[in-house]
DSSP file (Angstrom, degrees, kcal/mol; ACC not computed):
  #  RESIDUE AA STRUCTURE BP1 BP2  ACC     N-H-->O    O-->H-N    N-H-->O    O-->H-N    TCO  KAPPA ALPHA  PHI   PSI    X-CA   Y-CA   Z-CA
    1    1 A X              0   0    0      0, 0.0   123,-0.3     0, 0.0     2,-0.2   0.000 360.0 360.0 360.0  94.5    0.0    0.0    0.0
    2    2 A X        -     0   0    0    123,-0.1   120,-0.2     1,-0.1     2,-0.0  -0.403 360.0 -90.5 -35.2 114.5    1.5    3.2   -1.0
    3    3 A X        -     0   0    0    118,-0.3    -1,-0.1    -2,-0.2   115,-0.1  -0.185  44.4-123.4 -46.8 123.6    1.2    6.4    1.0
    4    4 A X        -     0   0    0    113,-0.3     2,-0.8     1,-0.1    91,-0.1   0.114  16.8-110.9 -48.7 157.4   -1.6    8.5    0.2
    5    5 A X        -     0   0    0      2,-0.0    91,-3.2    92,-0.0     2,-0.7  -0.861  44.8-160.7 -79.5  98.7   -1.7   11.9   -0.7
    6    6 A X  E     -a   96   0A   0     -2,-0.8     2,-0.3    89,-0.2    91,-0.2  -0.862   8.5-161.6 -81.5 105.9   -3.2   13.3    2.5
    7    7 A X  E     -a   97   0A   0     -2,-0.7    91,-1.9    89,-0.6     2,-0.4  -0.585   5.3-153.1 -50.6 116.6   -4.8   16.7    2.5
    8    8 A X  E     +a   98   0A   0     -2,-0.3     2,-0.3    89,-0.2    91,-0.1  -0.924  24.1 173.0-111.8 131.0   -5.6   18.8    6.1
    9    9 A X  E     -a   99   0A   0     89,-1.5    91,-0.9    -2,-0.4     2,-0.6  -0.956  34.6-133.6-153.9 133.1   -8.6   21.2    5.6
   10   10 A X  E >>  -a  100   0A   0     -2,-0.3     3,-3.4    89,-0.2     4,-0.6  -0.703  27.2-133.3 -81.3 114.8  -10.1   23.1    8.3
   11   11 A X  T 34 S+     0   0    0     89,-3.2    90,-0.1    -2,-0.6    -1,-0.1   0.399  94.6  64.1 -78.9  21.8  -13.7   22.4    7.6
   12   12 A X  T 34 S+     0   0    0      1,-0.1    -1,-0.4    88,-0.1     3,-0.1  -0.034 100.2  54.8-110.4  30.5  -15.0   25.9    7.9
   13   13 A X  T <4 S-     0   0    0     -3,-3.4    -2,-0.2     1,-0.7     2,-0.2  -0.078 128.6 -51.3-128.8  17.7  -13.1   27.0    5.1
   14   14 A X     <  -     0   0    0     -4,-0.6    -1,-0.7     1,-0.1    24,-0.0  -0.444  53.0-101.9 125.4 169.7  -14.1   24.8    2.5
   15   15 A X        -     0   0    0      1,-0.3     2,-0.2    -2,-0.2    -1,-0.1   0.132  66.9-115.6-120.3   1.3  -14.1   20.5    2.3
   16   16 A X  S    S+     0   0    0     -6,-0.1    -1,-0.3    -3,-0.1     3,-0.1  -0.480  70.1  18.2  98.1-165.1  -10.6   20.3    0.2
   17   17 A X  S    S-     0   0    0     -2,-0.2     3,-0.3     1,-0.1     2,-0.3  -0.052  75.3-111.9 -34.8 158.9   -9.8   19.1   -3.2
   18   18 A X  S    S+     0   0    0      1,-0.2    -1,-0.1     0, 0.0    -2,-0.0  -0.799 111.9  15.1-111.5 130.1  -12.7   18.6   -6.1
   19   19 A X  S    S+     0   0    0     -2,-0.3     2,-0.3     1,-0.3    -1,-0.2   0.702  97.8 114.5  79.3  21.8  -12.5   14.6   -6.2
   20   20 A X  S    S-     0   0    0     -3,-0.3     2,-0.5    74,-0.1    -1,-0.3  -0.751  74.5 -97.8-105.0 150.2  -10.5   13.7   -3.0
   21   21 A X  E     -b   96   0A   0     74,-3.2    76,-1.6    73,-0.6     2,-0.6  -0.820  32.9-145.7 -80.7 135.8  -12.3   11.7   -0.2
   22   22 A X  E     +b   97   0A   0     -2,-0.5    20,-1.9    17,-0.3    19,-1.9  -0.762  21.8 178.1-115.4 129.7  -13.3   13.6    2.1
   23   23 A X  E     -bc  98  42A   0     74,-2.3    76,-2.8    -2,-0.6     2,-0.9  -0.911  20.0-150.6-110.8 113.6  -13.2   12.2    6.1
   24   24 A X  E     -bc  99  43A   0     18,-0.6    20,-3.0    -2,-0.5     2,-0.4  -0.797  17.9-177.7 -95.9 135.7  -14.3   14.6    9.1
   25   25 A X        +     0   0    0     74,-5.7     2,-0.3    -2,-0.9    84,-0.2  -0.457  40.7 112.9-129.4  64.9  -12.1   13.0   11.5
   26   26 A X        -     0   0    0     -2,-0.4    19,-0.2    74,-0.1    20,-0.1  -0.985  62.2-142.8-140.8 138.9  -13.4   15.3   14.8
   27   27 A X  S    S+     0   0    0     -2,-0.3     2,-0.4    22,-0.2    18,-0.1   0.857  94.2  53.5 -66.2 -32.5  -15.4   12.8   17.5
   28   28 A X  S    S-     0   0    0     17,-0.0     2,-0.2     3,-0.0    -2,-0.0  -0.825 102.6-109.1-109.6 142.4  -17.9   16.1   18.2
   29   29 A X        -     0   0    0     -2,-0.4     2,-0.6     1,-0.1    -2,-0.0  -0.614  37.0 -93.3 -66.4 142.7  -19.7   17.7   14.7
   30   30 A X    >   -     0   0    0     -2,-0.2     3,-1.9     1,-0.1    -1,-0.1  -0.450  45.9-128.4 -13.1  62.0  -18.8   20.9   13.4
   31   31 A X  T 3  S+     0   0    0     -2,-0.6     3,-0.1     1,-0.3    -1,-0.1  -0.177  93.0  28.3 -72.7 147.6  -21.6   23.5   15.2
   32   32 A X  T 3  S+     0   0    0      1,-0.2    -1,-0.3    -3,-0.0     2,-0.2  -0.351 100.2 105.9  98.3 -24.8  -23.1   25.6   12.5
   33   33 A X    <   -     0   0    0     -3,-1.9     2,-0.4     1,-0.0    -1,-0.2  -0.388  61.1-141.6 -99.5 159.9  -22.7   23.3    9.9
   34   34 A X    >>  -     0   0    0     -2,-0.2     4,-1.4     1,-0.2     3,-0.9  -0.862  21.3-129.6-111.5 129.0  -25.3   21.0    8.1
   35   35 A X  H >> S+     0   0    0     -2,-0.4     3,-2.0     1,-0.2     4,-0.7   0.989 114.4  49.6 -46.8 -59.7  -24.2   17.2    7.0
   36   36 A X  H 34 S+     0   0    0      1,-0.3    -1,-0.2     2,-0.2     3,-0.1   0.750  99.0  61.3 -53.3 -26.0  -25.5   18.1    3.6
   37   37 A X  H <4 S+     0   0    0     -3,-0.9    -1,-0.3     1,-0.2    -2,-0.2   0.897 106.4  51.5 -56.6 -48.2  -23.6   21.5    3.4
   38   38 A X  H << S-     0   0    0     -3,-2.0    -1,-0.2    -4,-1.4    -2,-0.2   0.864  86.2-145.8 -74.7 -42.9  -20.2   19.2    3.6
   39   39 A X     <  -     0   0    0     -4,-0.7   -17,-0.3    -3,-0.1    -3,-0.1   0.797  34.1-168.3  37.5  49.9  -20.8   16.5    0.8
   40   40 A X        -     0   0    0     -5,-0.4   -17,-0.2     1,-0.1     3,-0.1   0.118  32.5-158.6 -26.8 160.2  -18.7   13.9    3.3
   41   41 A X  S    S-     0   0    0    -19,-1.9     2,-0.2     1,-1.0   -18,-0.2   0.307  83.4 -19.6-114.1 -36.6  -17.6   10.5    1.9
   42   42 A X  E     -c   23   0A   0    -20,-1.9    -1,-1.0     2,-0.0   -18,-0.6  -0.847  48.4-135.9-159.0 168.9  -17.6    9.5    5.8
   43   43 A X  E     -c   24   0A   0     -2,-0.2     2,-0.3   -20,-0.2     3,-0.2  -0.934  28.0-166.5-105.8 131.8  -17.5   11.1    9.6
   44   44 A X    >   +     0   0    0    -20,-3.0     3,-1.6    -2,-0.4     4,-0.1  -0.403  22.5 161.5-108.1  81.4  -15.0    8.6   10.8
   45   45 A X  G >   +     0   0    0     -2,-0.3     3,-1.3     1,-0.3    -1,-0.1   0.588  62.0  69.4  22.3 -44.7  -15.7    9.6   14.3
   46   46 A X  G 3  S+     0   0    0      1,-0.3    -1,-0.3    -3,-0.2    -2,-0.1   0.895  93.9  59.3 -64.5 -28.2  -14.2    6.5   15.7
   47   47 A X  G <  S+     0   0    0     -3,-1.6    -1,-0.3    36,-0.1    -2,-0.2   0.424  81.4  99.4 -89.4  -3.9  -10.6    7.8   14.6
   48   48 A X  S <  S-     0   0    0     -3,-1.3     2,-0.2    -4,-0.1   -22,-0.1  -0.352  89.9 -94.6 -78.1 153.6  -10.9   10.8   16.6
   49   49 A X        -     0   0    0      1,-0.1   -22,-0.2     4,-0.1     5,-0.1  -0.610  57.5 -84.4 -84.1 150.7   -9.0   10.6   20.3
   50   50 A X    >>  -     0   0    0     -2,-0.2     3,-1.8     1,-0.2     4,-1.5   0.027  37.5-109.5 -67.9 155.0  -10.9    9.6   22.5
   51   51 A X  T 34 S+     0   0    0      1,-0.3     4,-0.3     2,-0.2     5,-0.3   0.634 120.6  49.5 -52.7   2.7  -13.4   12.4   24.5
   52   52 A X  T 3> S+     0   0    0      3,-0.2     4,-1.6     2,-0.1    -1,-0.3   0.808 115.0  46.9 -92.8 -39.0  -11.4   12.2   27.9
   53   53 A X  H <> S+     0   0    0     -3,-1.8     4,-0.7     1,-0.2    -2,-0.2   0.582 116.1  44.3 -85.4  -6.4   -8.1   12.7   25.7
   54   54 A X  H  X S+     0   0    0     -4,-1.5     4,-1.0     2,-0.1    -1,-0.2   0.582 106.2  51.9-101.8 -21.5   -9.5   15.5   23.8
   55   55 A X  H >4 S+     0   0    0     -4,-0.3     3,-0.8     2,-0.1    -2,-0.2   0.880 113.7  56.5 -95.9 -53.9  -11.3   17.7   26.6
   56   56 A X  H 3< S+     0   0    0     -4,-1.6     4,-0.2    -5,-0.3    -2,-0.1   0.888 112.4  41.9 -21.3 -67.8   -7.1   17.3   28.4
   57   57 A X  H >< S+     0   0    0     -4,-0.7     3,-2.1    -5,-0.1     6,-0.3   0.769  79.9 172.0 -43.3 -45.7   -5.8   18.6   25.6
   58   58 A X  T << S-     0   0    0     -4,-1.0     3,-0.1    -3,-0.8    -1,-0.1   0.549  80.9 -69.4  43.1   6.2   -8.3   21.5   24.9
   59   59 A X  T 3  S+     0   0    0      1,-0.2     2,-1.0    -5,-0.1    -1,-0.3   0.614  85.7 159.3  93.6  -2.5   -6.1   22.7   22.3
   60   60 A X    X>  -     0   0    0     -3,-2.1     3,-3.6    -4,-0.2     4,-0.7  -0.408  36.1-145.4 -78.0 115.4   -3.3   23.9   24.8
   61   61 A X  T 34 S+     0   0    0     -2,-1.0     4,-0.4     1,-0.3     3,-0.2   0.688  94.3  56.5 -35.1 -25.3   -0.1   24.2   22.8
   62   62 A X  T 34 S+     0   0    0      1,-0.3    -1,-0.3     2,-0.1     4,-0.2   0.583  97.0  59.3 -91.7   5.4    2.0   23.1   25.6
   63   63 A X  T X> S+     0   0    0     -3,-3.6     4,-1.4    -6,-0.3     3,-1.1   0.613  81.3 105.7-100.2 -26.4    0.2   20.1   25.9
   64   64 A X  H 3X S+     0   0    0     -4,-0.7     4,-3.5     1,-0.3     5,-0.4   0.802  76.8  47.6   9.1 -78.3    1.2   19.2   22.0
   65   65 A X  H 3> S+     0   0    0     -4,-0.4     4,-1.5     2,-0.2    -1,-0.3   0.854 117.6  38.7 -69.2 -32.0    3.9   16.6   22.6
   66   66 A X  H <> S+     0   0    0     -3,-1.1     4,-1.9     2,-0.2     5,-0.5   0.962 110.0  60.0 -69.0 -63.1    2.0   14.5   25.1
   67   67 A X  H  X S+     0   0    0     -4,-1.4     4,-4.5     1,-0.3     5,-0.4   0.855 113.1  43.0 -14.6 -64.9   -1.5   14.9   23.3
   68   68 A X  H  X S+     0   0    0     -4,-3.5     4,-2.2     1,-0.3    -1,-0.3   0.977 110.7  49.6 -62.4 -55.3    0.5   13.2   20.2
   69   69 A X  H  X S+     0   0    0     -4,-1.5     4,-0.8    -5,-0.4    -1,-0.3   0.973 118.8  40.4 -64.4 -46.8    2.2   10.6   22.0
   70   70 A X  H >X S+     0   0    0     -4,-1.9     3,-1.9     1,-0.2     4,-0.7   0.989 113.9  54.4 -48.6 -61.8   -1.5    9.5   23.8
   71   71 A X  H 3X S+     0   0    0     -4,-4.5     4,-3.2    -5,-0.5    -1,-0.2   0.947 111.9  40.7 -65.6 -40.8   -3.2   10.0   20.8
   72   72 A X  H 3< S+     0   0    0     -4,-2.2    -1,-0.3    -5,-0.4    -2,-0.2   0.589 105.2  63.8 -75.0  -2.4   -0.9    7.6   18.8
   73   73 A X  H XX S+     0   0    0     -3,-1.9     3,-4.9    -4,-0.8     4,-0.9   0.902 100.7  55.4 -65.8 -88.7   -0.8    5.3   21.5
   74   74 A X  H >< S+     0   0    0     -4,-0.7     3,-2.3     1,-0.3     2,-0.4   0.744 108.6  47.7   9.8 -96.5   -4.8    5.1   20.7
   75   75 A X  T 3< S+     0   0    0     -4,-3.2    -1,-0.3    -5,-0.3    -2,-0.1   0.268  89.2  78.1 -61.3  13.9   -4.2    4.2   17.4
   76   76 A X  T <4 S+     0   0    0     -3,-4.9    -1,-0.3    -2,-0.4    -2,-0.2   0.593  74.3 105.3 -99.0 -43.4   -1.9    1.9   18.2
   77   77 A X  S <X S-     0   0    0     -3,-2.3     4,-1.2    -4,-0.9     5,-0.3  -0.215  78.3-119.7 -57.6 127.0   -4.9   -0.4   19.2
   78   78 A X  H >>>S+     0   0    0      1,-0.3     4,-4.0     2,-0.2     3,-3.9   0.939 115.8  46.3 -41.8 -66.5   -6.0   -3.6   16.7
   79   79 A X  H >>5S+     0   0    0      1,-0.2     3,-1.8     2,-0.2     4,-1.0   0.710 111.4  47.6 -38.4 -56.3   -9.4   -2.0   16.2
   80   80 A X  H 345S+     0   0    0      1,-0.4    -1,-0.2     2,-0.3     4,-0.2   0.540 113.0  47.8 -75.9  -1.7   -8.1    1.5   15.5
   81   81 A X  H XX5S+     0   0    0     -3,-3.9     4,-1.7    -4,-1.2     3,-1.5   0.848 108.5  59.8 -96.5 -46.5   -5.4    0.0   12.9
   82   82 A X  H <X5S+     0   0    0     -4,-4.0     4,-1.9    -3,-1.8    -2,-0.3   0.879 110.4  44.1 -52.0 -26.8   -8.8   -2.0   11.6
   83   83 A X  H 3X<S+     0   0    0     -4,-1.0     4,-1.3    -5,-0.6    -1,-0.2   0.655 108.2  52.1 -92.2  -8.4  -10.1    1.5   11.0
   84   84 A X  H <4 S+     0   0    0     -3,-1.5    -1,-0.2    -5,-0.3    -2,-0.2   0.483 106.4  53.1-103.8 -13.4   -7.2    3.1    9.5
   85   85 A X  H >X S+     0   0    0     -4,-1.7     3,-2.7     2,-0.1     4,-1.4   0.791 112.8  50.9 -74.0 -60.7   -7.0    0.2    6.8
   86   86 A X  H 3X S+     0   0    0     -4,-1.9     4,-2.1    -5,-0.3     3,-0.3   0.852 107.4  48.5 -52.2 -37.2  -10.8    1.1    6.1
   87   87 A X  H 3< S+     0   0    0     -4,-1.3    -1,-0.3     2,-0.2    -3,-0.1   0.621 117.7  42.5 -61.9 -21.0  -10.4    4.6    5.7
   88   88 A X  H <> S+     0   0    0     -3,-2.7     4,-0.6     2,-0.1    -2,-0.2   0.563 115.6  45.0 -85.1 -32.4   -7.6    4.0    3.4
   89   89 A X  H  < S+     0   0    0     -4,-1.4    -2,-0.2    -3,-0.3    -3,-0.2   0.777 118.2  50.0 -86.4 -37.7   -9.3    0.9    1.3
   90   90 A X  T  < S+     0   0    0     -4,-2.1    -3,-0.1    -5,-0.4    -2,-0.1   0.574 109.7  47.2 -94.0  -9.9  -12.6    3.2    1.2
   91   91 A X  T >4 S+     0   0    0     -5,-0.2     3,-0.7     1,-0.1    -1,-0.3   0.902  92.7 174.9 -95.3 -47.2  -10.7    6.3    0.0
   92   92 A X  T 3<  -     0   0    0     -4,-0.6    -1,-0.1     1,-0.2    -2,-0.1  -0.511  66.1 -20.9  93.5-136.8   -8.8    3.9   -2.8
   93   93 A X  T 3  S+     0   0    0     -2,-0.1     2,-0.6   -89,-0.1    -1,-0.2   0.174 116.2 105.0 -92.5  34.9   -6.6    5.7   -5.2
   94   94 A X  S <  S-     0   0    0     -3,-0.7   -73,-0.6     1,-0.2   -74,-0.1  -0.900  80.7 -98.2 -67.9 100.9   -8.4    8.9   -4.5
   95   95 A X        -     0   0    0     -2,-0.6   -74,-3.2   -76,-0.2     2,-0.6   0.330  32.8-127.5  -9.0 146.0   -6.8   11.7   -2.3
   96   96 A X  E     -ab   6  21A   0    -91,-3.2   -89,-0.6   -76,-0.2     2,-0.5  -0.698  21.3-172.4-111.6  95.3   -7.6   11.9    1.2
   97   97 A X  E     -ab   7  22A   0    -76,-1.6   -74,-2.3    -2,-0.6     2,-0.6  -0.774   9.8-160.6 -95.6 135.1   -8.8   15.1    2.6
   98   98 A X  E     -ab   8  23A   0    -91,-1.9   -89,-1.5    -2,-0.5     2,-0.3  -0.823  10.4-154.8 -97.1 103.0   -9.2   14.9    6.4
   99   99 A X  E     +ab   9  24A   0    -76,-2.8   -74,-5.7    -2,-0.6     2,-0.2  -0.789  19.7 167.1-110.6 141.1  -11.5   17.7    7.7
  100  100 A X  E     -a   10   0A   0    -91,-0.9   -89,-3.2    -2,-0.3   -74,-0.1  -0.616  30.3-146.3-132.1-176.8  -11.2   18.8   11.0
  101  101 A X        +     0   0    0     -2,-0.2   -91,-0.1   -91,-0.2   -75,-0.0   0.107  56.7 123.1-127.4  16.9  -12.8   22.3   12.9
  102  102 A X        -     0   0    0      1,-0.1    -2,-0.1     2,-0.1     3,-0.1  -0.374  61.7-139.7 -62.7 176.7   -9.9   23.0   15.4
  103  103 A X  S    S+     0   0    0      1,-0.1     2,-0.8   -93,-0.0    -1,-0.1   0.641  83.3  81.2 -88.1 -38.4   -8.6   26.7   14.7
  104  104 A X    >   -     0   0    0      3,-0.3     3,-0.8     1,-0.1    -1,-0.1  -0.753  66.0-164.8 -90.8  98.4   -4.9   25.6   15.2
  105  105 A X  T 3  S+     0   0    0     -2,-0.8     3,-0.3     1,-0.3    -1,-0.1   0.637  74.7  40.2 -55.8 -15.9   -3.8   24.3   12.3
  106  106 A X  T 3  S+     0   0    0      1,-0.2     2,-0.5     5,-0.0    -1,-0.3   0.782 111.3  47.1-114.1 -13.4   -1.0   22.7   13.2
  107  107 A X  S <  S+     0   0    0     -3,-0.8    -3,-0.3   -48,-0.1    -1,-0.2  -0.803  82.5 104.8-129.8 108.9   -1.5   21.2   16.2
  108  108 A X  S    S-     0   0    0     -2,-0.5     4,-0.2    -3,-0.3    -3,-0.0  -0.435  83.0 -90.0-137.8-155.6   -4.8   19.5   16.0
  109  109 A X  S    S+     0   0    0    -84,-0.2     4,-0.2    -2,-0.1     5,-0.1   0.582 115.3  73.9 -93.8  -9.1   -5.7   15.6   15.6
  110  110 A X  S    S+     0   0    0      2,-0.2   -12,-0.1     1,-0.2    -5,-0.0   0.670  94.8  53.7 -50.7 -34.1   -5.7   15.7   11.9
  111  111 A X  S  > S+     0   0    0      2,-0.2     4,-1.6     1,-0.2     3,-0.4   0.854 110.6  42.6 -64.0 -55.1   -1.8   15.9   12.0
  112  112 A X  H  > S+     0   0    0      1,-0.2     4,-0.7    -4,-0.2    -2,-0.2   0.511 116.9  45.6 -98.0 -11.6   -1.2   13.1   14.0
  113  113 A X  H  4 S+     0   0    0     -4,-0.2    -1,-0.2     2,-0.1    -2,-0.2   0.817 107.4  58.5-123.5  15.1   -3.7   10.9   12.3
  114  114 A X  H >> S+     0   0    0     -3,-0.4     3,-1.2     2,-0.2     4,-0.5   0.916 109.5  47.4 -67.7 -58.8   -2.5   11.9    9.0
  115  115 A X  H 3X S+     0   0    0     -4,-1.6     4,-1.7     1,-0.3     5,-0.2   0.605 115.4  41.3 -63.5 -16.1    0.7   10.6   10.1
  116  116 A X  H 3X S+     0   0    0     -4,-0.7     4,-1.0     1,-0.2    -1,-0.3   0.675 110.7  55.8 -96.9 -12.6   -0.5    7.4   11.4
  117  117 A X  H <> S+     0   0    0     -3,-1.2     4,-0.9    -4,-0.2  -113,-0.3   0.573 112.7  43.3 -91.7 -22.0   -2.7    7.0    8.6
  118  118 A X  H  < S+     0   0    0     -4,-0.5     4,-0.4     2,-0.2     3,-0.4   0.821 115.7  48.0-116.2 -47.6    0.6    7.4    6.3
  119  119 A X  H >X S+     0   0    0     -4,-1.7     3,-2.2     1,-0.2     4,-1.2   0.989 107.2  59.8 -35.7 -62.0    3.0    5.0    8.5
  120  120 A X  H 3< S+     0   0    0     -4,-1.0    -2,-0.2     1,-0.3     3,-0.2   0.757 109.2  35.9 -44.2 -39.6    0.4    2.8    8.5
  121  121 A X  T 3< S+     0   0    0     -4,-0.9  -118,-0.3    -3,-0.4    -1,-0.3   0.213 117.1  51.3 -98.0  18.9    0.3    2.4    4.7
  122  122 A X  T <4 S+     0   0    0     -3,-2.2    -2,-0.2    -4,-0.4    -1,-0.2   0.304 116.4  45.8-113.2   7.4    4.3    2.6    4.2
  123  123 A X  S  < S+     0   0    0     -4,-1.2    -2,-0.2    -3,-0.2    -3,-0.1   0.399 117.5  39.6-126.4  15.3    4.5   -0.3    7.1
  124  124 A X  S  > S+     0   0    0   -123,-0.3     4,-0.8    -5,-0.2    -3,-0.1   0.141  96.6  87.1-130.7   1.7    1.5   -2.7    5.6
  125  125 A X  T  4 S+     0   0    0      1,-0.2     3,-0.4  -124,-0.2  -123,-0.1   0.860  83.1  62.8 -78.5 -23.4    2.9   -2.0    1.5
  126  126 A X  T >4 S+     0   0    0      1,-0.2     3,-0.8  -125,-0.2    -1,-0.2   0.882 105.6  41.6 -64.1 -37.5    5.3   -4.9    2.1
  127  127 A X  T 34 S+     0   0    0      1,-0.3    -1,-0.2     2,-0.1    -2,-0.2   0.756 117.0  38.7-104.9  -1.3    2.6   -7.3    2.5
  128  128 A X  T 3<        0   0    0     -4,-0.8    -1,-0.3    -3,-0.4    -2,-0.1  -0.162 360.0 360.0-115.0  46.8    0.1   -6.6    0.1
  129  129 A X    <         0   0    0     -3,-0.8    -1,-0.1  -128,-0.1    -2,-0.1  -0.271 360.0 360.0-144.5 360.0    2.9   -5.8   -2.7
């Protein structure tokens, strides 16, 4: 499995690329926004860290580097690697845009489950190759 072309779009400024799959990968919905408004492929809800590890975090920058290490711990877990092959078989050879609503673009969960989502298919291309 070759790594995807992953896309990060904050989803109150538009849903990404024309023809990408598009994931909202935040546990709580977007307030103001209407499912139909978004044209979704998926919420994958499930990939989001979990609410006790997301109200900790709260977005405080200095909290970053644990946040990431918990939160890839998380994904570390059989199911959540079962969900990060499906999000990956279900996007196919489409782009993947990951929509999130944090404000901080850079330190959000979209980042770190881009990056486990892109490990994930450069450490599982050996066996389906």
């Amino acid at each position: 499995m070759k790594p995807p072309a992953i896309t990060l779009q904050r989803v109150y400024e538009g849903t990404g690329p024309a023809g990408s799959y598009r994931a909202l990968v935040d546990r709580v919905w977007p307030r103001g926004l209407r499912r139909a408004d978004l044209g979704l492929d998926e919420w994958a809800r499930d990939l989001a860290p979990t609410t006790e590890l997301r109200k900790w975090f709260n977005h405080v920058e200095e909290r970053w580097e644990d946040f990431r290490r918990k939160y890839l711990a998380e994904l570390a877990a059989p199911e959540q690697q079962a969900r990060l092959a499906a999000l990956l078989e279900a996007a196919g050879k489409r782009p993947l845009t990951l929509l999130y609503g944090a404000h901080d673009a850079e330190h959000n969960q979209a980042v770190v489950l881009r990056d486990a989502l892109q490990d994930y298919a450069r450490h599982h291309a050996k066996r389906t190759v």
